[in-house]
Residue, then its C-alpha position, 0 to 999 in steps of 0.5 A: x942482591x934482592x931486598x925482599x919486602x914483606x907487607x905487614x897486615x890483618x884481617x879486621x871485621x866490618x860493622x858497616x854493610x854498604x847500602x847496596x847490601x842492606x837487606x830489604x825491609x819487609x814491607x809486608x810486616x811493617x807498613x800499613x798501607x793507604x792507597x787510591x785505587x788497585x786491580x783486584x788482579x793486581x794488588x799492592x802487596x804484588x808490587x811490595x813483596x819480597x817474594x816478587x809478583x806481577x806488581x800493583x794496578x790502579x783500577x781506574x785512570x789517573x794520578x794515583x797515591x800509595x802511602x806506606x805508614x810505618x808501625x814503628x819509624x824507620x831509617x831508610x838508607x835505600x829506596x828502589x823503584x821498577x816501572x814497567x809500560x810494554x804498550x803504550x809510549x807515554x810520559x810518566x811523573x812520580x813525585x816520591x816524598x817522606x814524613x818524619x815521626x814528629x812532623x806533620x809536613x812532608x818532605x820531597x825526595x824526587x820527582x822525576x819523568x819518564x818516557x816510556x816508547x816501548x819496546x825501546x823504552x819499557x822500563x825505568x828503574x830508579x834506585x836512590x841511596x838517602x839517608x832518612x831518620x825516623x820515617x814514619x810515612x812515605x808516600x808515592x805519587x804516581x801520574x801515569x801521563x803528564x797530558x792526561x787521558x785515560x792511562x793506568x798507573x802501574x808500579x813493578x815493585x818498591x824496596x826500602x832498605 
């Protein structure tokens, strides 16, 4: 004799996307943007597009800043960031940090060091999940080489979600 069990069960909508996928902010449409420095061959909306690009430049050596300033506080879930160094081996800093709508201090996400060897080590991608309320300003600090010199600042692309 088999007993023959039958699973009681139903299909239930779901509300609540994981953060992985929640689509990208447009940037393009909801920041303005206050920055150091940028190739003119290599612009910021290059590295913030949706539509992909060849990504932001500083036009001269150096620590560089790249601060978003939303139109309208936001909610962010995700941040993700591509560096990308194909020439030369170096040790990169960034420090990524956030302001809220009604404070006037900043407040520290990461800050984190890379070694770039390429062709080993090329690339670095750093995808956080955060839970930020009413951010109004975020701001990246890019120092391209911890011993200094004459090394450029670079960022393949920035997505919040």
């Amino acid at each position: 004799m088999t007993i023959e069990t039958i699973m009681r069960k139903r299909l239930i909508a779901s509300d609540a996307q994981s953060v992985s996928e929640q689509p990208w902010l447009s940037l393009e449409t909801a920041v303005s943007l206050e920055l150091t420095s940028e190739d003119q061959a290599h612009p910021i909306e290059a590295a913030l597009s949706l539509r992909g690009g060849t990504g932001w430049r500083a036009s001269g050596p150096g620590a560089q800043t790249i601060r978003l300033i939303f139109d309208k506080p936001q909610r962010l879930r995700r941040i993700n960031l591509v560096f990308k160094e194909s020439d030369i081996s170096r040790t990169q800093e960034f420090l990524l940090r956030w302001r809220p709508d009604a404070d006037p201090g900043f407040r520290q996400i990461v800050r984190q060091q890379w070694n770039f060897s390429p062709p080993q080590t090329s690339q670095e991608i750093e995808d956080y999940e955060v839970d930020l309320g009413e951010v109004k300003v975020l701001e990246l600090v890019i120092v391209p080489d911890i011993a200094g010199g004459n090394k450029y600042a670079s960022l393949e692309s920035l997505r919040l979600a």
